[in-house]
C-alpha positions as CSV (number, residue, x, y, z in Angstrom):
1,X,50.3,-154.7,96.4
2,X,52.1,-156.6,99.0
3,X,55.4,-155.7,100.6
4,X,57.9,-158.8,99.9
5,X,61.0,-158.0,102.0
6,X,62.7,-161.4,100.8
7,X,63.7,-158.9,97.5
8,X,65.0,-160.1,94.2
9,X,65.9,-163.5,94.5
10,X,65.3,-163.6,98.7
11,X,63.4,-166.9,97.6
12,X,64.5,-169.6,100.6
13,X,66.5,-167.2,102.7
14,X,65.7,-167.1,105.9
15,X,64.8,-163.2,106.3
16,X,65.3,-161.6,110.2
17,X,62.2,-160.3,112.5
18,X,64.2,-157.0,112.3
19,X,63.4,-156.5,108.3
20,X,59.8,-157.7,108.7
21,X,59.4,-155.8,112.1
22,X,60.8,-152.8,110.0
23,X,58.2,-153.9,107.0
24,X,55.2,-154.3,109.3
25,X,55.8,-151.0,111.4
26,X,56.1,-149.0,108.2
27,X,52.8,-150.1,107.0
28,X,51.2,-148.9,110.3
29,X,53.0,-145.7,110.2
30,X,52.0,-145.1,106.4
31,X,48.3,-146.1,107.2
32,X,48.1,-149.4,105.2
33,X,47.1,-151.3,108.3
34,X,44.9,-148.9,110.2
35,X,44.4,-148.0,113.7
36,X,42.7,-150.8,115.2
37,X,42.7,-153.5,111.9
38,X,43.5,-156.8,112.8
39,X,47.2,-158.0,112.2
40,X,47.3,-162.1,111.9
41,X,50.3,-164.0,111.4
42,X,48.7,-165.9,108.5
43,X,48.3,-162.4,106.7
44,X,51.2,-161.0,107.5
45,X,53.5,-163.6,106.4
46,X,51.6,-163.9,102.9
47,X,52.5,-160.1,102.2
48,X,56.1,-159.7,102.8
49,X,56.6,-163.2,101.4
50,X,57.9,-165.4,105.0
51,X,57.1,-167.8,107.1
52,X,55.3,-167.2,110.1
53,X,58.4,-167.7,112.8
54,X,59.5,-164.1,112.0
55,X,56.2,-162.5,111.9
56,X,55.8,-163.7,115.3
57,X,58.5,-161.7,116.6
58,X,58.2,-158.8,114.9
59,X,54.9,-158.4,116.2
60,X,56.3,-158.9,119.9
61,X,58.7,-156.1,119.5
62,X,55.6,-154.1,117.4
63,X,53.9,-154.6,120.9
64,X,56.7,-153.6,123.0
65,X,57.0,-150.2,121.3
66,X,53.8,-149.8,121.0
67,X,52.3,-150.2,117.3
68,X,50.6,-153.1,118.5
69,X,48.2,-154.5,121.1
70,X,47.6,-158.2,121.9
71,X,44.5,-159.2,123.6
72,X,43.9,-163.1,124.8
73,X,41.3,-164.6,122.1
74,X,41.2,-161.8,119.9
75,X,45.2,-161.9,118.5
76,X,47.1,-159.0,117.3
77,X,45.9,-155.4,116.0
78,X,47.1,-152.0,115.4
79,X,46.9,-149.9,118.8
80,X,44.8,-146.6,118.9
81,X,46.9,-144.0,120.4
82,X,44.3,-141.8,122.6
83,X,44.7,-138.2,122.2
84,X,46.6,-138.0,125.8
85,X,48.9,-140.9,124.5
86,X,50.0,-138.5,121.3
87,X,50.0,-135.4,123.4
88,X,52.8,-137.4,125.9
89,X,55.1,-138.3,122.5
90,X,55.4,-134.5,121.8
91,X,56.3,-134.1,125.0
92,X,59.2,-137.0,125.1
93,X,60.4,-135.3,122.2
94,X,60.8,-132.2,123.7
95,X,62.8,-133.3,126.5
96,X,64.7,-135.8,124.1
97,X,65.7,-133.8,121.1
98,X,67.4,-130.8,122.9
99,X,69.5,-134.1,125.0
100,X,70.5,-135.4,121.7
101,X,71.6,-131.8,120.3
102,X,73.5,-131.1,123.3
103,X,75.7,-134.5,123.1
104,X,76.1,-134.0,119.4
105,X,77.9,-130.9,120.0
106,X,79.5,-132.7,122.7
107,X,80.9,-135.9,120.2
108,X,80.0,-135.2,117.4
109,X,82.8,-136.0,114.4
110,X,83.6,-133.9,111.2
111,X,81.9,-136.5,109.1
112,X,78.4,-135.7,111.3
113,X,78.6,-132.0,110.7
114,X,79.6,-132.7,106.9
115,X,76.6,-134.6,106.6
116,X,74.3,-132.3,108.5
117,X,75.2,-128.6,106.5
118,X,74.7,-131.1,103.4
119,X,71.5,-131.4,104.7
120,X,70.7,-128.0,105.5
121,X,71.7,-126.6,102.4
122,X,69.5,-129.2,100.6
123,X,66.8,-128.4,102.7
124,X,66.8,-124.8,102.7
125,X,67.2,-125.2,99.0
126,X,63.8,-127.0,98.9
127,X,62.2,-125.5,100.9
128,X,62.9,-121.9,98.8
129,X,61.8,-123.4,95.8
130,X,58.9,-124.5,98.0
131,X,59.9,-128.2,96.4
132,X,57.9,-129.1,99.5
133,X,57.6,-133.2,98.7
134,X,61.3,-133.7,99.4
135,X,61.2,-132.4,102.9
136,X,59.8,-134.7,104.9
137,X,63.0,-137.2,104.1
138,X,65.6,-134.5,104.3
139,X,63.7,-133.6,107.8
140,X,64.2,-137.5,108.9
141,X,67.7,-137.7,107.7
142,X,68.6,-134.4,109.7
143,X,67.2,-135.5,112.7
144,X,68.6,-139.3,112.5
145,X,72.2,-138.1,111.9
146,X,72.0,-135.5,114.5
147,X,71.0,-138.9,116.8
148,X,74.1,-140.3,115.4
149,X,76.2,-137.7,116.3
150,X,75.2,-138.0,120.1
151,X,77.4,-141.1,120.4
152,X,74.5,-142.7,122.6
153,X,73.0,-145.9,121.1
154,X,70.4,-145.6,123.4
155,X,69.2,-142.1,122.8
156,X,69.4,-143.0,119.1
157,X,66.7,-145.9,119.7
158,X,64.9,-144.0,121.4
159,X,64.5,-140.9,119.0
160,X,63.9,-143.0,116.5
161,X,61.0,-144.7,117.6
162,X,59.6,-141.5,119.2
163,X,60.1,-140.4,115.4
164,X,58.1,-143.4,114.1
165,X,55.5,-142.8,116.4
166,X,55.2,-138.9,115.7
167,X,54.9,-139.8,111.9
168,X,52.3,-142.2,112.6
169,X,49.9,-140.3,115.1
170,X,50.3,-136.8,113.2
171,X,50.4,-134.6,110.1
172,X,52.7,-131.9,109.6
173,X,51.3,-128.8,108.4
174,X,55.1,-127.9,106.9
175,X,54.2,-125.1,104.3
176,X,53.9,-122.6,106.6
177,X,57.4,-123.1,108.3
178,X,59.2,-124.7,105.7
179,X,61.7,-121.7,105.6
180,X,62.0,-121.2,109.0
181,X,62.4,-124.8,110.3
182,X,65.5,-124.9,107.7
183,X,66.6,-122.1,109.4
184,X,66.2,-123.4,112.5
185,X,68.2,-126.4,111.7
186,X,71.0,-124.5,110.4
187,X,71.4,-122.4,113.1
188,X,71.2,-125.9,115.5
189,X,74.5,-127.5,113.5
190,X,76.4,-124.4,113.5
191,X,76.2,-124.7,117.5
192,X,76.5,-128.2,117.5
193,X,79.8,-127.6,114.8
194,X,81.2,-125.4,117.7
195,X,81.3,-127.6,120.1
196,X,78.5,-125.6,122.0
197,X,76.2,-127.8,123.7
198,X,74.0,-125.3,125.8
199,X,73.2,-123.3,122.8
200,X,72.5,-126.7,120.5
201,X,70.2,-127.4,123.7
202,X,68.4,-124.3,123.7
203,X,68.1,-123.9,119.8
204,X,66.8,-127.5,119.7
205,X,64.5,-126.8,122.3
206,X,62.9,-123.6,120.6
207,X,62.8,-125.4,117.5
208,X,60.7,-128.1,119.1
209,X,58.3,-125.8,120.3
210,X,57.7,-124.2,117.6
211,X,57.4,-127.1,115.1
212,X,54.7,-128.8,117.8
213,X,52.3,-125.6,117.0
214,X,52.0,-127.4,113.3
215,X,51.4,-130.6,114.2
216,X,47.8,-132.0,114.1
217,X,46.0,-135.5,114.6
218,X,45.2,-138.0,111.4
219,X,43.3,-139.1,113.6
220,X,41.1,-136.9,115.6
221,X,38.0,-139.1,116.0
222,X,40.4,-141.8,117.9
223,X,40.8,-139.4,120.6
224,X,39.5,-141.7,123.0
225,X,38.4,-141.0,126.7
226,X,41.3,-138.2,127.7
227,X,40.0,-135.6,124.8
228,X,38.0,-134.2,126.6
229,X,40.3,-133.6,129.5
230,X,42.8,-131.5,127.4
């Protein structure tokens, strides 16, 4: 079923190229438009219930971040990441994460680190009770309100996409280091709660590296030329 991000009553309202953006780039990250599939404005605007006008500029910013690819004559589609292209956002996020973790600890306020041993405790919670469904969330919510706590507007666009983009290229083996990770994050936000940015760097950093090791295509046939190179 169709995605109508008009909502109860949205009938007439004019709705913003942010909420369908936000529509159409969760549909490519969940898989409901696949790599490659054909994205027309005509289609588009039937399932989230608008008119054309927005659709058009969502998919301009879908292009800019790269969830989409616009060729003259043949229109909009889903891009198809090659293998080098996925192995580069792993290594964005490496450089980026640890960045954010060391300004959190840098800016951060006592409503951030509230919010973050909330999540922590909920996660290591889960995770014991290997309630392993709830993680994912909890693991975006971590992440996003360490962003926050940065202070940096920029560096929270930026992680987020990069976030987007990771969800959409790879699975997450999580079982494994369910335990640990939580662990991990704990030990991140108590550095980050004292005010210690090298240590929130380095913790961050380590954790990084270690989650990578679980990470795996959903995609492995879409490769493209630069497998073979790796």
């Amino acid at each position: 079923m169709g995605s109508d991000v008009n909502g109860a009553g949205g009938a007439g309202r004019r709705i913003s190229a942010r909420a369908v953006c936000a529509a159409i780039r969760d549909d490519i990250v969940s898989g409901f438009f696949a790599p490659g599939s054909r994205l027309t404005e005509e289609q588009l605007a039937k399932r989230y219930g608008v008119s054309r006008v927005p659709v058009r500029e969502a998919l301009r910013t879908l292009e800019s971040e790269g969830f989409v690819r616009t060729r003259r004559h043949a229109g909009a589609s889903v891009a198809e990441p090659t293998e080098q292209e996925a192995a580069d956002l792993l290594d964005i996020r490496a450089l980026l994460e640890p960045l954010g973790a060391a300004r959190a600890a840098q800016r951060r306020t006592e409503a951030h680190v509230k919010v973050l041993r909330g999540l922590v405790r909920l996660g290591q919670e889960r995770s014991l009770r290997r309630q392993l469904s709830d993680l994912p969330a909890l693991d975006g919510w971590f992440h996003e309100t360490l962003a926050q706590a940065s202070g940096s507007p920029t560096l929270v666009a930026q992680l987020t996409q990069l976030r987007h983009k990771i969800a959409w290229v790879y699975a997450v083996d999580t079982p494994g280091r369910a335990v640990e990770s939580w662990e991990e994050h704990g030990a991140v936000v108590d550095a980050v709660a004292r005010g210690d940015a090298e240590r929130a760097r380095q913790l961050m950093a380590a954790h990084v590296e270690r989650a990578t090791a679980v990470h795996r295509l959903r995609r492995p046939q879409s490769t493209g030329r630069g497998a073979a190179a790796r």
